[in-house]
C-alpha positions as CSV (number, residue, x, y, z in Angstrom):
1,X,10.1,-7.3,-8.0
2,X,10.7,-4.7,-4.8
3,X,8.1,-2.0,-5.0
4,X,8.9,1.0,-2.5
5,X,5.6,3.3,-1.5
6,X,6.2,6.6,-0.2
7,X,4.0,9.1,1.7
8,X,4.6,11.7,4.0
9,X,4.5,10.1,7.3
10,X,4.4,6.7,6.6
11,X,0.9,6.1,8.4
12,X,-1.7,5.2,6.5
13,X,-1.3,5.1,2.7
14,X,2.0,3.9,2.1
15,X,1.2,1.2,4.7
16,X,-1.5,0.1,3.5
17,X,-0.1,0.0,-0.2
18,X,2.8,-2.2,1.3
19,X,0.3,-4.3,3.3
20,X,-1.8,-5.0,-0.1
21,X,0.9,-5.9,-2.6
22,X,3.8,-7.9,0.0
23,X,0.9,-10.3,-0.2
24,X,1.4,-11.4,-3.8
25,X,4.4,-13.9,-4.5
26,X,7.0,-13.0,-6.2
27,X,6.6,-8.9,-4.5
28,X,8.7,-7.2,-2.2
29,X,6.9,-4.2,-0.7
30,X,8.2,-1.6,1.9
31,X,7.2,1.8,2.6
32,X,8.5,5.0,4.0
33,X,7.9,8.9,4.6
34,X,9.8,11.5,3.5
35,X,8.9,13.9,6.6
36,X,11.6,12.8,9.2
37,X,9.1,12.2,11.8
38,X,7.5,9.5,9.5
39,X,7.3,6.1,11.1
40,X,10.0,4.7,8.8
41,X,12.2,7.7,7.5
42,X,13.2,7.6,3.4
43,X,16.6,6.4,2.6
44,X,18.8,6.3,0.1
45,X,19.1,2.8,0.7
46,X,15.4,2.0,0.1
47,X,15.2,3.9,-3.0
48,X,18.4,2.3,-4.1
49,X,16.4,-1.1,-3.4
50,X,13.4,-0.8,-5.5
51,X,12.3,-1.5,-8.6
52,X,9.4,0.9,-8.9
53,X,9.1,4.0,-6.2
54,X,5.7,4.6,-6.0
55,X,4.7,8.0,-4.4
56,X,1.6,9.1,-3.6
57,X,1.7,12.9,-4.7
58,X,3.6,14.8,-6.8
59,X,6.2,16.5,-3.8
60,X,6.9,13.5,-3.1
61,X,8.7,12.1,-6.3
62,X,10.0,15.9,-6.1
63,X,11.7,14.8,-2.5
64,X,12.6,11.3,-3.6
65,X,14.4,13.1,-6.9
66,X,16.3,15.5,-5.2
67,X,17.3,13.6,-2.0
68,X,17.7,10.3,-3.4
69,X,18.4,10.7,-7.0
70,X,21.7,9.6,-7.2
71,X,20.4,6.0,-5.6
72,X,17.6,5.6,-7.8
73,X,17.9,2.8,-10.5
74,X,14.0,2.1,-10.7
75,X,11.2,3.9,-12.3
76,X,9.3,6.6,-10.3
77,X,5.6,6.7,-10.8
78,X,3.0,9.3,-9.2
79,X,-0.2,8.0,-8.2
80,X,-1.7,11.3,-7.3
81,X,-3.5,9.4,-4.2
82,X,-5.1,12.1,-1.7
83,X,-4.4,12.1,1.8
84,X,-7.8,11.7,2.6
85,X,-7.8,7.9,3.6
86,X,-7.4,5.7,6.6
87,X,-5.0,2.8,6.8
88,X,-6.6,0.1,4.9
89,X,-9.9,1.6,3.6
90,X,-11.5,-0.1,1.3
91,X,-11.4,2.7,-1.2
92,X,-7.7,2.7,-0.7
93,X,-6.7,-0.4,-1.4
94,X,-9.2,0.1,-4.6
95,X,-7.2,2.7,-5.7
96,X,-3.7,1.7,-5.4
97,X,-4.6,-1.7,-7.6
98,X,-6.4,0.8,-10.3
99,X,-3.0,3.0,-10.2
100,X,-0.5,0.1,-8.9
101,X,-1.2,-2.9,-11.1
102,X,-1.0,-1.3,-14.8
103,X,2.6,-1.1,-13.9
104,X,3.0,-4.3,-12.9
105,X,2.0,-5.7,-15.8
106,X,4.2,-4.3,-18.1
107,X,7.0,-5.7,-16.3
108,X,6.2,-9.5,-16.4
């Protein structure tokens, strides 16, 4: 399963989220930004690539919908995930399973 996380400068809690879940088998996880001085820039290519775009905030899956649209072929979910942590926090990382792993189960 390819799981895409998307912030807006792809520095702390996209990161982390792809840190967290490229550890379990049988997960892909990459991240981006949709700013374009984000460490790793959004492309149509990576939305193209995943299963399951998770964005952190709501502009977000509004930037990934109308610059990407056209690529996407997986589900977009919102996880309405402040930018108010550090790359990985513990209540990060906390969070993103709460909001990240009910998806996950549905698919297997």
């Amino acid at each position: 399963m390819n799981l895409l996380f998307v912030c807006s400068q792809n520095r702390l809690r996209s990161p982390t989220a792809e840190h967290h879940f490229s550890l379990e088998e049988g997960v892909e996880a990459l991240s981006a930004g949709t700013n374009a001085s984000s460490d790793v820039p959004l492309s149509g290519d990576l939305v193209g690539w995943a299963d399951f775009v998770f964005c952190m905030e709501r502009i977000h899956v509004r930037k990934v919908r109308q610059r990407f649209g056209r690529f996407l072929r997986g589900r977009v979910v919102c996880l309405d995930i402040p930018d108010r942590y550090g790359y990985m926090q513990p209540e990060l990382v906390a969070l993103l399973e709460r909001k990240v792993r009910p998806h996950l189960r549905r698919t297997q």
